[in-house]
Backbone as a ProteinNet text record, in pm:
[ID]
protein_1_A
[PRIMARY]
XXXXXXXXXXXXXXXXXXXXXXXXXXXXXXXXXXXXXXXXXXXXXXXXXXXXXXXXXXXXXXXXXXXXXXXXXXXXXXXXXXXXXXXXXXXXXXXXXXXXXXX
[TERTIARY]
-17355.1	-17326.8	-17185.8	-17110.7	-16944	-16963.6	-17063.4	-17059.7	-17117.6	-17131.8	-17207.2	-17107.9	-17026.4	-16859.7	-16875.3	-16881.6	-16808.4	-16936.9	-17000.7	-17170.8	-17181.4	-17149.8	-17107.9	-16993.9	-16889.5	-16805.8	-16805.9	-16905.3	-16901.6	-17038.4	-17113.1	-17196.1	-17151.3	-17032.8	-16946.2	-16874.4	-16809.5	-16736	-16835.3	-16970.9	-17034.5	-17047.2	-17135.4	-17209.2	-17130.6	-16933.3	-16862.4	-16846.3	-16789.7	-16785.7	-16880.4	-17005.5	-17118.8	-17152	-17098.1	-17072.4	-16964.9	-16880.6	-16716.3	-16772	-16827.7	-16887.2	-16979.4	-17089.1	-17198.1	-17139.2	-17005.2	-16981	-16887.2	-16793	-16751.1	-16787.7	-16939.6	-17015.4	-17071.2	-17100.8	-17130.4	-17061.3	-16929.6	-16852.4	-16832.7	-16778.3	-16764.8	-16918.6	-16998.1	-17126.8	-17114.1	-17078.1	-17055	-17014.8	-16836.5	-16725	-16763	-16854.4	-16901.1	-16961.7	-17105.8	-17221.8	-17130.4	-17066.9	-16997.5	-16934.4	-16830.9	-16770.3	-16891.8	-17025.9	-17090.2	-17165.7	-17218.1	-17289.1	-17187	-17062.1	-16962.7	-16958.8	-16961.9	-16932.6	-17090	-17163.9	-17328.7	-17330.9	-17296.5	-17247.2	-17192.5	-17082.7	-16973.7	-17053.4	-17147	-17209.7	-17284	-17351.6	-17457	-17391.3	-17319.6	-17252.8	-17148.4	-17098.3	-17071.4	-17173.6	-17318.3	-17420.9	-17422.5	-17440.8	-17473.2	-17390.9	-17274.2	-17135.8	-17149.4	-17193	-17205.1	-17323.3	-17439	-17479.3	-17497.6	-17459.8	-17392	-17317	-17234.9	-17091.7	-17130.9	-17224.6	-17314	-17398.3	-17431.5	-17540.6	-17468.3	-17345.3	-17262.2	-17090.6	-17096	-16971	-16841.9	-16791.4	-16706.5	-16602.5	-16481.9	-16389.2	-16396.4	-16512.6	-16562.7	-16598.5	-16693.9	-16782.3	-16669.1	-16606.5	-16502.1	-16404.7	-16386.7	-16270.2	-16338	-16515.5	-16556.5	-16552.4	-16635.1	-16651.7	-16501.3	-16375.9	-16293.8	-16247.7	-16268.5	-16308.2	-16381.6	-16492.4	-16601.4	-16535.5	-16463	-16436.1	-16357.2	-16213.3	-16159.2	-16225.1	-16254.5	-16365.1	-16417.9	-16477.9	-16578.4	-16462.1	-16393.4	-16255	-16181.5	-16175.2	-16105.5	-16171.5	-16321	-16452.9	-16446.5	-16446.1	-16467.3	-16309.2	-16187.5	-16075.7	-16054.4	-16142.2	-16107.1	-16228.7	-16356	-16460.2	-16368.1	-16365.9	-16279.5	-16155.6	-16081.5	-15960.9	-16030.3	-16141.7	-16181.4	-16193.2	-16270.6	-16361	-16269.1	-16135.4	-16030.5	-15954.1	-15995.5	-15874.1	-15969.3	-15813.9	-15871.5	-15982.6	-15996.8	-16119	-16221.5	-16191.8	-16390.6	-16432.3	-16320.5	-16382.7	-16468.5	-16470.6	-16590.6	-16688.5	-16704.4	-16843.5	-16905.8	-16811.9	-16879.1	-16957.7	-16873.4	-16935.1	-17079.5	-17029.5	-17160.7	-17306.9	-17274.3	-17370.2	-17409.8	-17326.2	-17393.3	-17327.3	-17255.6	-17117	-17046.2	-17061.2	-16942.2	-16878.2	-16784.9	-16663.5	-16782.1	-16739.5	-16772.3	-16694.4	-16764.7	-16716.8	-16741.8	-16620.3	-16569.1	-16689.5	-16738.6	-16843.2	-16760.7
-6583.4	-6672.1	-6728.7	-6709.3	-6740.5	-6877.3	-6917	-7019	-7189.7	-7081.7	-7149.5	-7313.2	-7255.2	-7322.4	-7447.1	-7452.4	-7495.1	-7616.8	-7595.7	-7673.3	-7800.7	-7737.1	-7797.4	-7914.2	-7875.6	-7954.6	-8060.6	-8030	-8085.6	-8207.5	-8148	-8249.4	-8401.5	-8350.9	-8409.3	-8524.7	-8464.2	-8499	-8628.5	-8574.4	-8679.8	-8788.3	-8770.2	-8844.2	-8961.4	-8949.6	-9037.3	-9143.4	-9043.5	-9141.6	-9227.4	-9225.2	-9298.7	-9411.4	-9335.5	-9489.3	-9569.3	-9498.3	-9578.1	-9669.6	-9642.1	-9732.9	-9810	-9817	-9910.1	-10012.2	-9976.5	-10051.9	-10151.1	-10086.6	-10179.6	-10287.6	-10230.4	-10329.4	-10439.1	-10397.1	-10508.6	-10587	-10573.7	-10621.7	-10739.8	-10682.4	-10753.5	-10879.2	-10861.9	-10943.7	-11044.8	-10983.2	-11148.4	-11213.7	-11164.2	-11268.2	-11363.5	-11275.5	-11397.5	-11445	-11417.5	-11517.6	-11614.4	-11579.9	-11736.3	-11824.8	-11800.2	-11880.2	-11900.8	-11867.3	-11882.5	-12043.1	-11973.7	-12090.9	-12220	-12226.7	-12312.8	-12396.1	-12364.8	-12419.7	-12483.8	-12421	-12514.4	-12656.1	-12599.5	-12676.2	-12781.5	-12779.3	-12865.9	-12966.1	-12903.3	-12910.3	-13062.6	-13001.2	-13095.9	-13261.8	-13188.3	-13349	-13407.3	-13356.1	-13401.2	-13485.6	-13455.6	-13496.9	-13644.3	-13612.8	-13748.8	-13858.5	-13802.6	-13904.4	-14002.2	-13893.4	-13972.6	-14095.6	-13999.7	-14108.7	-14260.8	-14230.9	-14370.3	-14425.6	-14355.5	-14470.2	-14500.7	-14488.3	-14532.4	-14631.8	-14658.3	-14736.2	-14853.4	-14849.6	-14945.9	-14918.7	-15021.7	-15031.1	-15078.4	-14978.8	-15046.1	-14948.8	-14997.8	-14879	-14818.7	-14811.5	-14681.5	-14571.7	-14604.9	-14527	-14462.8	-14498.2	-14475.5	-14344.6	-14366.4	-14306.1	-14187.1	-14191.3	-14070.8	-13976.6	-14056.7	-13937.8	-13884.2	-13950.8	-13881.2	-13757.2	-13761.4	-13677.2	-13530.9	-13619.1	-13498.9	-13433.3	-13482.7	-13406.6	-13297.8	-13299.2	-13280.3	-13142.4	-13172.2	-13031.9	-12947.3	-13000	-12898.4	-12823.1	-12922.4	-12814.8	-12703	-12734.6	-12635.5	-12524	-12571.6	-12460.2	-12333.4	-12440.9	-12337.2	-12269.7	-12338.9	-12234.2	-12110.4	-12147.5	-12024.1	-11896.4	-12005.2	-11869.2	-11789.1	-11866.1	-11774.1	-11719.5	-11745.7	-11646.7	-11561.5	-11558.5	-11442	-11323.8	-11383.6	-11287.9	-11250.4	-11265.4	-11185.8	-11117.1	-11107.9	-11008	-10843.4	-10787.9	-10657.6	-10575.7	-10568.4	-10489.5	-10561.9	-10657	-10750.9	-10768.1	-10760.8	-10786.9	-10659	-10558.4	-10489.8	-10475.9	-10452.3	-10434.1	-10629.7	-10712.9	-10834.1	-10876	-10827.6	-10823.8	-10770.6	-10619	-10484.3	-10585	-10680	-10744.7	-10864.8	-10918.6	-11013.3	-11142.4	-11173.1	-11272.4	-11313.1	-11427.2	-11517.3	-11600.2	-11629.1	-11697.9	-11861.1	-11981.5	-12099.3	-12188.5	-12212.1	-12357.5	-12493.9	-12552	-12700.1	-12829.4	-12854.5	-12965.3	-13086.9
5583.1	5474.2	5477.5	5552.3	5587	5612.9	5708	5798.6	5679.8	5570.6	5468.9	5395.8	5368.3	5290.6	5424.1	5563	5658.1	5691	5679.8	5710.8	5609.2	5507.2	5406.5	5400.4	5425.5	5478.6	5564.1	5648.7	5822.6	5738.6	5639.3	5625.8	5594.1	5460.5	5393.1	5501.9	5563.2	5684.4	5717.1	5792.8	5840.1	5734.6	5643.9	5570.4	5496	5455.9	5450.1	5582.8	5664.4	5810.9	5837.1	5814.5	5884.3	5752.1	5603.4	5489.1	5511.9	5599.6	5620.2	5714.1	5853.4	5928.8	5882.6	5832.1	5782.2	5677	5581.9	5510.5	5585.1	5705.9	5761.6	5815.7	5886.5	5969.1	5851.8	5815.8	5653.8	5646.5	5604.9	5558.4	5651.7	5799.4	5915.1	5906.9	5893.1	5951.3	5800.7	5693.8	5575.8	5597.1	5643.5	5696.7	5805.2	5932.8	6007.3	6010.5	5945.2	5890.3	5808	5736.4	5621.8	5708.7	5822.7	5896.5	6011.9	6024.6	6139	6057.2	5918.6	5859.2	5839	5812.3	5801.4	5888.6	6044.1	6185.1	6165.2	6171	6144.8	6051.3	5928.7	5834.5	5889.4	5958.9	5979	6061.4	6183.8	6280.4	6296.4	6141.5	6133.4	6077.6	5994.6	5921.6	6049.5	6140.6	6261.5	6320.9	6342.8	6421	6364	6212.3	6121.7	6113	6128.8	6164.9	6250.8	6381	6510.5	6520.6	6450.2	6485.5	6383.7	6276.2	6161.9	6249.1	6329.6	6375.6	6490.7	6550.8	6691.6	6629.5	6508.5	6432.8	6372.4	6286	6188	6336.7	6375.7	6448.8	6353.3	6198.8	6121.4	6112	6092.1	6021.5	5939.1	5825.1	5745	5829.8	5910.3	5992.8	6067	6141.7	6253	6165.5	6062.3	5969.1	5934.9	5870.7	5857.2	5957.6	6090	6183.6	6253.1	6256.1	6266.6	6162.5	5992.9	5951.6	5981.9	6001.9	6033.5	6150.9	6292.2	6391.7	6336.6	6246.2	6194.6	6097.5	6042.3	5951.7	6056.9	6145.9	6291.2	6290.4	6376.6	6484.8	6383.8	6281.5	6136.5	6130	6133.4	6089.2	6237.9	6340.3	6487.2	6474	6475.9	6479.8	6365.4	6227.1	6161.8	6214.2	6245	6259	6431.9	6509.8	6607.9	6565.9	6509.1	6441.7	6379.9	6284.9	6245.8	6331.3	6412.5	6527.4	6644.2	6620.5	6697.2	6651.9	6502.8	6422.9	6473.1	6524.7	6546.4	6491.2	6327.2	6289	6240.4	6339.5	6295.9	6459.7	6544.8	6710.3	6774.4	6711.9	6771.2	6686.2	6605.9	6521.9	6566.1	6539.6	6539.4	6693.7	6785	6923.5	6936.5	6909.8	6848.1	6823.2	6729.9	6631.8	6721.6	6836.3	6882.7	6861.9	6760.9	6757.3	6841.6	6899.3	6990.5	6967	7036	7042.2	7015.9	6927.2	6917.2	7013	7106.8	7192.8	7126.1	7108.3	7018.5	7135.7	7063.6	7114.1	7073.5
[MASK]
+++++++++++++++++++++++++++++++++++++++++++++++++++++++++++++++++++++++++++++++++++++++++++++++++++++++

């Protein structure tokens, strides 16, 4: 019954550690789903830009989609700054998260 106090402990021990990890990984996979959906986001109203200003040859058109480039490249440099801050680059890897190449 000595060994009793210590089992106990060790459960303790585990059963925080493995909420400390799961909540991290959580945590980690919001931050990059929000900046993953953002870059999509950005993505698409990029697409629509292009092709309005391939359609209306005017300086409205011209002015938005420089806009829109503008928002993408913002969206891809924060979701990659995310995903290099030390305690989101392994769980986010873990999960399958990559680096966004600027189209």
């Amino acid at each position: 019954m000595k060994w009793m106090p210590n089992l106990i402990l060790w459960c303790i021990a585990i059963v925080s550690t493995v909420a400390a990890v799961v909540l991290w990984f959580r945590e980690v996979r919001r931050l990059l789903q929000s900046g993953k959906s953002t870059v999509e986001s950005a993505a698409g109203q990029l697409r629509v830009s292009r092709l309005k200003a391939a359609e209306e040859n005017n300086p409205e058109s011209a002015e938005v989609l420089k806009r829109s480039e503008s928002i993408y490249r913002q969206a891809v440099e924060y979701y990659n700054a995310t995903l290099q801050k030390p305690w989101i680059y392994l769980p986010g890897r873990l999960m399958g998260y990559q680096k966004e190449e600027e189209t």
